[in-house]
DRENDO-1510 file (C-alpha; in Angstrom, 1 decimal, always signed):
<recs>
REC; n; res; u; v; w
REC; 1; UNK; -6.9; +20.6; +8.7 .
REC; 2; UNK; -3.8; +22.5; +10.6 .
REC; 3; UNK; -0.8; +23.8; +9.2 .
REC; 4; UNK; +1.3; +22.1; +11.7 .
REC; 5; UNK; +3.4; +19.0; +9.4 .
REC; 6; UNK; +3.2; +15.3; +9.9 .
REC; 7; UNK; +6.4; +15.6; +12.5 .
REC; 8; UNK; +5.0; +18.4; +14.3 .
REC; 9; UNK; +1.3; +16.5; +14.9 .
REC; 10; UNK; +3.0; +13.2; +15.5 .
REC; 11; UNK; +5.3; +14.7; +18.6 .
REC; 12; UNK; +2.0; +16.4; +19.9 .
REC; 13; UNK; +0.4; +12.9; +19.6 .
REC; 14; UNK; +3.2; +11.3; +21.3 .
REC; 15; UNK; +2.8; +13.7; +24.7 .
REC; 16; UNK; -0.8; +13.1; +24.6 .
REC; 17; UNK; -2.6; +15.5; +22.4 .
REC; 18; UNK; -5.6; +13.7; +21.2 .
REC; 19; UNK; -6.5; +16.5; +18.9 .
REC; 20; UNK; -2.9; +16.2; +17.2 .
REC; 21; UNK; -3.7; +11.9; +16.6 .
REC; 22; UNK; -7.0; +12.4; +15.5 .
REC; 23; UNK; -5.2; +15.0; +12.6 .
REC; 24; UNK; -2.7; +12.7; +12.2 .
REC; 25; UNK; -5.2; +9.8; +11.5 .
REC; 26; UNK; -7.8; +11.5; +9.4 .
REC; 27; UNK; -5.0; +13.1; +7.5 .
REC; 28; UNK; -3.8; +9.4; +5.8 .
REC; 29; UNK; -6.6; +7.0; +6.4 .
REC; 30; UNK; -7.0; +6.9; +3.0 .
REC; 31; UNK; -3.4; +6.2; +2.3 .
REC; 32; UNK; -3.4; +3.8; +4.6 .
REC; 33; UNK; -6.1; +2.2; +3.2 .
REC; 34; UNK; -5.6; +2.5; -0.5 .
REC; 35; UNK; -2.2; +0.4; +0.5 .
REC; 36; UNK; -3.8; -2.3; +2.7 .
REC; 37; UNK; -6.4; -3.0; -0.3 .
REC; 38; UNK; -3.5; -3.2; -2.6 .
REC; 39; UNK; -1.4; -5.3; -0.4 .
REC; 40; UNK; -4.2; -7.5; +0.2 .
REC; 41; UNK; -6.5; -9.7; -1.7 .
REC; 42; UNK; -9.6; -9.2; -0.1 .
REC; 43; UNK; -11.3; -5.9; +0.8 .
REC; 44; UNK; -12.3; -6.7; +4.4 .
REC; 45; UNK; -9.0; -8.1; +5.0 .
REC; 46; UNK; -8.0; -4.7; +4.0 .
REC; 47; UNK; -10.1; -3.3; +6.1 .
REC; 48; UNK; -8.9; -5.0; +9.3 .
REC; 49; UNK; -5.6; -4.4; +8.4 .
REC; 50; UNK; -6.0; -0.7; +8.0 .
REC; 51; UNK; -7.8; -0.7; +11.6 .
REC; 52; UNK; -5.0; -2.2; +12.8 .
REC; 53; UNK; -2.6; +0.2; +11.2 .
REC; 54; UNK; -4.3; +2.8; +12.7 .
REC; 55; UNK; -4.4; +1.6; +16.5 .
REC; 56; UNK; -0.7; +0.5; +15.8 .
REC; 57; UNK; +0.1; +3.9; +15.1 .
REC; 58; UNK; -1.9; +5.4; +17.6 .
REC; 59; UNK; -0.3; +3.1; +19.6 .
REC; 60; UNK; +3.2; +3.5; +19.1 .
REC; 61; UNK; +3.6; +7.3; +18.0 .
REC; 62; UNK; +5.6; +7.8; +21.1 .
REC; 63; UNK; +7.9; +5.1; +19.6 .
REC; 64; UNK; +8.3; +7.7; +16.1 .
REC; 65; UNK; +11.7; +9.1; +16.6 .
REC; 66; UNK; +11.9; +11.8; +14.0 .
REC; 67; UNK; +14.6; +10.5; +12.2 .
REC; 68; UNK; +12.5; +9.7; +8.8 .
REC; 69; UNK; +9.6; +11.2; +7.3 .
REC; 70; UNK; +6.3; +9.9; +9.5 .
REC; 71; UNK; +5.0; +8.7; +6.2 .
REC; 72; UNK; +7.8; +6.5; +5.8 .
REC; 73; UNK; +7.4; +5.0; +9.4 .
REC; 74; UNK; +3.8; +5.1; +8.4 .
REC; 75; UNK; +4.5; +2.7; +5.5 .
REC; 76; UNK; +5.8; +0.3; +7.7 .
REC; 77; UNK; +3.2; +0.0; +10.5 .
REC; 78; UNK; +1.0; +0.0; +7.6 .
REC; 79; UNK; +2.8; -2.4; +5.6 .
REC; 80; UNK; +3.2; -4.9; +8.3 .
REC; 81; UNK; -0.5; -4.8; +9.4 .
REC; 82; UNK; -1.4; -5.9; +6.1 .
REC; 83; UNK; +1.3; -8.6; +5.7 .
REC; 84; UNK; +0.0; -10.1; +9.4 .
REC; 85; UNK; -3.6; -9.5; +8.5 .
REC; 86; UNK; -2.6; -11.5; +5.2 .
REC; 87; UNK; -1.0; -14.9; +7.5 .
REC; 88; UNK; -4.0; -14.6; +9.9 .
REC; 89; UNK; -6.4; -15.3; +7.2 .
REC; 90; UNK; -6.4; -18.0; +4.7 .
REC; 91; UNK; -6.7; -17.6; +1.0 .
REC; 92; UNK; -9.8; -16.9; -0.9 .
REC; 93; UNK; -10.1; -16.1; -4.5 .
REC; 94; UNK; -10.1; -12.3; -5.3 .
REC; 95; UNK; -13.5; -11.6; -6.3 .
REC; 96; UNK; -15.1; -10.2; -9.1 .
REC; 97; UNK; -16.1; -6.9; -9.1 .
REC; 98; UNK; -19.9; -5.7; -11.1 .
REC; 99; UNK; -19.3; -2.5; -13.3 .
REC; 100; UNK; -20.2; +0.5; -12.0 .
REC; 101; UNK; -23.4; +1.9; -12.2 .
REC; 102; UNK; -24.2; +3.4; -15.3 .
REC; 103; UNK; -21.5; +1.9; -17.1 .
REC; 104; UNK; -22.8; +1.3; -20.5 .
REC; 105; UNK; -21.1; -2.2; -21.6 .
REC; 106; UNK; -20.5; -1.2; -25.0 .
REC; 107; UNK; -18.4; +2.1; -24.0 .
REC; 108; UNK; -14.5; +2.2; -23.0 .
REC; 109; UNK; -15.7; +2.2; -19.5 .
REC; 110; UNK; -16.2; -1.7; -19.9 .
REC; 111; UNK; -12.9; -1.8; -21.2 .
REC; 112; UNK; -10.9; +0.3; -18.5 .
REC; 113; UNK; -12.7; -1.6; -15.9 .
REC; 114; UNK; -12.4; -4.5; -16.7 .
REC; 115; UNK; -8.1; -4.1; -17.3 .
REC; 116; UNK; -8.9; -3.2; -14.1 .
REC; 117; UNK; -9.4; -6.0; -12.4 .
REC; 118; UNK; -7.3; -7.8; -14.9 .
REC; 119; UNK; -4.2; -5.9; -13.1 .
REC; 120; UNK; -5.6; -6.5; -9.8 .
REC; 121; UNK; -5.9; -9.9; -9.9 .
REC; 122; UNK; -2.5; -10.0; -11.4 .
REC; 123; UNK; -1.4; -8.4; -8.2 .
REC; 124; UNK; -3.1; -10.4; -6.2 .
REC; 125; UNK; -1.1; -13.5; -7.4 .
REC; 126; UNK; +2.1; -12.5; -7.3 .
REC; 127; UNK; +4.4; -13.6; -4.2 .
REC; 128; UNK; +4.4; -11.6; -1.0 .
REC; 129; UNK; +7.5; -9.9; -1.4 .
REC; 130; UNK; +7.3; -8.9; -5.0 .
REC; 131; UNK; +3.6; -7.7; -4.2 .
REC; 132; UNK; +4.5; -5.3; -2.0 .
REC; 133; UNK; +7.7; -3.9; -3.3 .
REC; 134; UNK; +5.5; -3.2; -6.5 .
REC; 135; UNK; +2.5; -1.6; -4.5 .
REC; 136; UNK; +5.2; +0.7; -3.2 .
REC; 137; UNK; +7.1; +1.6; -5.8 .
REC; 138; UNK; +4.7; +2.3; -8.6 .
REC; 139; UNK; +1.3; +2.5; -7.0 .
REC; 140; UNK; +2.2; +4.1; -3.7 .
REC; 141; UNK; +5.3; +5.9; -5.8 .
REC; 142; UNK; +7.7; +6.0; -3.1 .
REC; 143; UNK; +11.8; +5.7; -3.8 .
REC; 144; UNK; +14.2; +2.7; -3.4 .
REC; 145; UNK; +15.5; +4.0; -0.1 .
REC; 146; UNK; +11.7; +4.9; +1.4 .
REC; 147; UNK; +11.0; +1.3; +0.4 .
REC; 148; UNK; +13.9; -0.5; +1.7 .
REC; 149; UNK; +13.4; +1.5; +5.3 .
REC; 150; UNK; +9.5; -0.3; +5.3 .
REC; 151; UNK; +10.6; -3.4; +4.1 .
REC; 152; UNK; +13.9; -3.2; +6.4 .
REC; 153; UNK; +15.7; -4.5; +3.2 .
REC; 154; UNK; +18.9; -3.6; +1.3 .
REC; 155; UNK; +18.0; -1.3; -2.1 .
REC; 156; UNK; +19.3; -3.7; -3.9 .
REC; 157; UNK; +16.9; -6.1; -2.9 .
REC; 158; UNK; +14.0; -3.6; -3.1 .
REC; 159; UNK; +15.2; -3.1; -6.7 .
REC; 160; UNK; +14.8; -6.7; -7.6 .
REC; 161; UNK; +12.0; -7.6; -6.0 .
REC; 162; UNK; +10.5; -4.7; -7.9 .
REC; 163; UNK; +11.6; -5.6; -11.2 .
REC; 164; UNK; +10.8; -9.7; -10.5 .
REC; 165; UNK; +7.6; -8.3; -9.9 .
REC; 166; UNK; +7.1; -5.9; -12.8 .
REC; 167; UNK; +8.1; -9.7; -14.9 .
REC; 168; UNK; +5.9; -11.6; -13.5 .
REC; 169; UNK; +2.8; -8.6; -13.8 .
REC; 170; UNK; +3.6; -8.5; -17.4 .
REC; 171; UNK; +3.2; -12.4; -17.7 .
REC; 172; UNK; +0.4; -13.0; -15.7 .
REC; 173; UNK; -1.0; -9.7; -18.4 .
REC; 174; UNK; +0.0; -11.3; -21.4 .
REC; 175; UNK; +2.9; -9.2; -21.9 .
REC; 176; UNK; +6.4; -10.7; -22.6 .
REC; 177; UNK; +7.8; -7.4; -23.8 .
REC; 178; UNK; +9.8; -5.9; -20.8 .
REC; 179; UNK; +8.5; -3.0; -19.2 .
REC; 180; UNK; +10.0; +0.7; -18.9 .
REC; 181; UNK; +12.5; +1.1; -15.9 .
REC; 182; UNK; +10.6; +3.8; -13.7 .
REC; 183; UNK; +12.9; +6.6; -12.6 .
REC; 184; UNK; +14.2; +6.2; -8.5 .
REC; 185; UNK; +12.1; +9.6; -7.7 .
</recs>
């Protein structure tokens, strides 16, 4: 890819240079992605929802203004197509993923995998609103003050929801000690 940064290709996109969105895109797909399946409960849901983070963005680049980082106004489209992909669709259980191939039951594999899907499905449970803030935060590992900007919340509030969610992780683990504070970053 180009040496021209995220602002740079997103003002080209914005004036109509294809070459500059299609850089743009192919450049955080994955990002976009690996936040919609965490956001999410159910890997085609987070596959819509990245499709529509994508068009959104394509979309609306004119609408970047610069004053943030794009990946921080990236967040957010992304954030909110997978919160609206989440009310379209109803609930279903998160399901239950087969070991890799060649995963020999008896090895640590088994057990990494499996805690895993433990954590997962522990995400998958909690509210909305601590959901996210935690994807952020320590699996996305942007600050307080990216966060709040997505979220268009107060860091304060970012800051609880992320610690109400780091509780109720814990619980839903097993673990009633508290967790480590993370550092803001």
């Amino acid at each position: 890819m180009g040496d021209r940064s995220d602002n740079e290709l997103a003002r080209a996109a914005a004036i109509g240079d294809a070459g500059a969105l299609d850089e743009l895109l192919a450049r955080h797909v994955d990002r976009i992605h690996a936040l919609c399946s965490r956001v999410l409960r159910d890997p085609q849901d987070a596959l819509d929802a990245t499709q529509n983070a994508l068009i959104a963005i394509a979309r609306g680049v004119d609408r970047f203004d610069g004053r943030a980082a794009f990946t921080t106004w990236m967040y957010r489209v992304a954030t909110n197509a997978a919160l609206d992909e989440g009310r379209r669709r109803s609930r279903r259980p998160v399901p239950v993923e087969d070991l890799p191939a060649g995963a020999d039951p008896g090895s640590g594999t088994e057990i990494v995998v499996g805690a895993a899907i433990d954590v997962h499905a522990a995400l998958a449970r909690l509210p909305e609103e601590f959901r996210v803030a935690v994807v952020l935060r320590d699996l996305e590992d942007l600050d307080y003050a990216e966060i709040a900007s997505i979220l268009g919340i107060p860091p304060g509030t970012v800051r609880s929801r992320i610690a109400r969610g780091r509780a109720a992780l814990a619980e839903l683990l097993g673990n009633s000690e508290p967790l480590p504070e993370r550092p803001n970053g």
